[in-house]
C-alpha positions, 0 to 999 in steps of 0.5 A: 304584166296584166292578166284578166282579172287585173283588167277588171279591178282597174276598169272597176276602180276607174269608174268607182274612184275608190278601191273599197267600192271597187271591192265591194262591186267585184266582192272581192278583198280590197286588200288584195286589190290594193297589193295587186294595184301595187305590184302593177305599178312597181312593175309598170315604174310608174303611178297608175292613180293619184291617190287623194282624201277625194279618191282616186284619179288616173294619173297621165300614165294610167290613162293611158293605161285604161284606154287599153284595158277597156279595149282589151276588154271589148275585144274579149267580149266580142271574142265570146260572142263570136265563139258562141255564135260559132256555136248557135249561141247567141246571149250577148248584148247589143247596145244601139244610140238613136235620136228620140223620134227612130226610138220610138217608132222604126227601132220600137219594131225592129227591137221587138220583132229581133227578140223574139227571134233572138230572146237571149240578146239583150237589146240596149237602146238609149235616145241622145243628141247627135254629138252624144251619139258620135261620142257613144260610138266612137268610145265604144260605148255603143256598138251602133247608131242610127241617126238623121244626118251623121258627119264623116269622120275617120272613126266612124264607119258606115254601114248604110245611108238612105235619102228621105225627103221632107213633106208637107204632113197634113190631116186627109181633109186639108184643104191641100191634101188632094195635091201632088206637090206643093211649094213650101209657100203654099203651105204657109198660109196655114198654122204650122206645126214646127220642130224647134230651132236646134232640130235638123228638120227646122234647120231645113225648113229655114234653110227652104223658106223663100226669101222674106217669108213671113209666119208664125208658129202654131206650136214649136216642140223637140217631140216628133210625135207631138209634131205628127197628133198635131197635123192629124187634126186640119188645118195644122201642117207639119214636115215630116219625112215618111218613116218619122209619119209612118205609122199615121201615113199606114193608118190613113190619119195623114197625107205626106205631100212633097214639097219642091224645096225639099226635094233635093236637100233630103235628110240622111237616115245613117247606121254607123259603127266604130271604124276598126272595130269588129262587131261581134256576131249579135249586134252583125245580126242586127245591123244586117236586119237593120240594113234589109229594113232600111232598104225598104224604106225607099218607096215614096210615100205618094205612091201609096196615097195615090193607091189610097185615093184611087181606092176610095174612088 
C-alpha cells in the first residue's frame, strides 16, 4: 500500500497544506503527486485530505494515517544510523530540547567538546518551556531533554536524574560569604536577585520562605545569567544550584553558600527520551556522554570553596 516514496509526499504535503508547494520542496511533479494521492486513497476507501480553496487538511482518517507515516519514517532514519554506525559512520542528527540557562552553559560545553570528536553529527539544540519540552519528546521531535524537575509519565523514559540543591550565591566579599551554611532568613536582609514567578527556582524559594517573610526584590528576571552577573557584585544575593553557578563558581567570582531550607527539596536535573523509541547510535552517543557528565556533577560545591578559602590562607 504505501512505499517509501509515498511517505514522503504525504509528510511533505501535511506540513505544506498544498500539493503545488509539497511538489515544489520535494521538486517533484505535482501532477504525479496527486494521482498517487489518489490511488492511495481509493486503495485505503477512504478520504486522506479535506480538500478546500484554504488548502488541504487531514481528514479523521488521515490522521491516523501520518501518525504511522511520521513513525515510519523516524524508524528508518534511526535504522540508517544504526547501519552507519555499524560501519563507523557517524552523520546523523542529534536534536536535544532544554531549558534556557543548561543551554548556554553545561550543553554549550558539551556540544562543542562532542563535535569535535564527531564533526559529521549535526547537533540541534533548541531552548523551550517545560511542557514544549515533554511535547517535543514525546512526538518525536526531539530525540532528548534535559531539563530541572521533568514530571513521570508513561512516555517518557529516563535515562539519568541528579539531585542539585539550592545556594545562597553571592560575590566572595559578601558580608556571608565566609559562612558554612545559611538560613534563608539570614539571606533576607540583603537585596535579592530573583528568578521570576513562574520559574522553578521562585517557586521554591517561595516554597522555602518562613512564615510571614517579609522583602523585596532587587531585580525579578527569566535570565539565569542575569541572575548570576547580579550576585558577582556584593551586597547582591541570589539562588542558584552549582552547575547554573559553574562557570563564576570555577573563576572565584561567586560563593555558593547551602542553604538549610533547600537542602532536602533540591532540584531534579533529568535527561529524558521517548519511552518505546530506540535511539539511534548518534544521539546513544551522546546521551551516554551526557550521562558520565552528569555524574560528575555530584560534588558539592563547598568543598571546593573550603579548598579555595585554605589556599588563600
Amino acid at each position: 500500500m504505501l512505499h517509501g516514496r509515498m511517505l514522503r509526499y504525504l509528510d511533505e504535503i501535511t506540513r505544506a497544506g498544498s500539493i503545488r508547494k509539497a511538489a515544489a520542496r520535494l521538486n517533484v511533479a505535482a501532477s504525479s503527486i496527486n494521482r498517487q494521492l489518489l490511488a492511495l486513497e481509493d486503495d485505503l476507501g477512504a478520504p486522506i485530505f479535506d480538500r478546500s480553496p484554504r488548502g488541504l487538511r487531514l481528514t479523521a482518517a488521515g490522521e491516523l494515517l501520518i501518525d504511522h507515516v511520521r513513525q515510519t519514517l523516524k524508524d528508518s532514519a534511526r535504522v540508517r544510523m544504526q547501519i552507519r554506525g555499524l560501519r563507523g559512520l557517524m552523520h546523523g542528527e542529534v536534536r536535544v530540547v532544554t531549558v534556557g540557562s543548561l543551554a548556554v552553559g553545561l550543553l554549550a560545553a558539551m556540544v562543542r567538546d562532542f563535535h569535535g570528536r564527531h564533526p559529521q553529527v549535526r547537533l540541534t539544540v533548541r531552548v523551550r518551556s517545560l511542557e514544549a519540552i515533554i511535547a517535543d519528546v514525546e512526538s518525536g521531535e526531539a530525540d532528548l531533554a534535559l531539563a530541572y524537575d521533568v514530571p513521570k509519565g508513561p512516555r517518557l523514559r529516563r535515562m539519568a536524574t541528579i539531585e542539585l540543591p539550592l545556594y545562597a550565591a553571592m560575590a566572595p566579599d559578601h558580608p556571608l560569604a565566609d559562612r558554612f551554611s545559611l538560613r534563608l532568613a539570614d539571606c533576607l536582609a540583603f537585596p535579592l536577585a530573583l528568578a521570576e514567578p513562574d520559574m522553578s527556582l521562585r517557586a521554591m524559594f517561595d516554597a522555602a520562605l518562613p512564615d510571614g517573610a517579609d522583602y523585596a526584590p532587587l531585580v525579578e528576571a527569566n535570565s539565569v545569567e542575569l541572575l548570576r552577573k547580579a550576585a558577582t557584585r556584593a551586597p547582591v544575593i541570589t539562588f542558584l544550584n552549582q552547575i547554573d553557578g559553574a562557570d563564576e563558581w570555577a573563576r572565584g567570582e561567586l560563593f555558593l553558600v547551602p542553604v538549610r531550607e533547600f537542602q532536602d527539596n533540591p532540584q531534579r536535573l533529568t535527561l529524558v527520551h521517548r519511552a518505546n523509541a530506540p535511539l539511534a547510535t548518534e544521539a546513544s552517543l551522546f546521551s551516554r556522554e551526557l550521562e558520565l557528565l552528569m555524574e560528575g556533577m555530584r560534588r558539592s560545591p563547598e568543598d571546593s570553596r573550603n579548598r579555595q578559602a585554605a589556599a588563600a590562607d
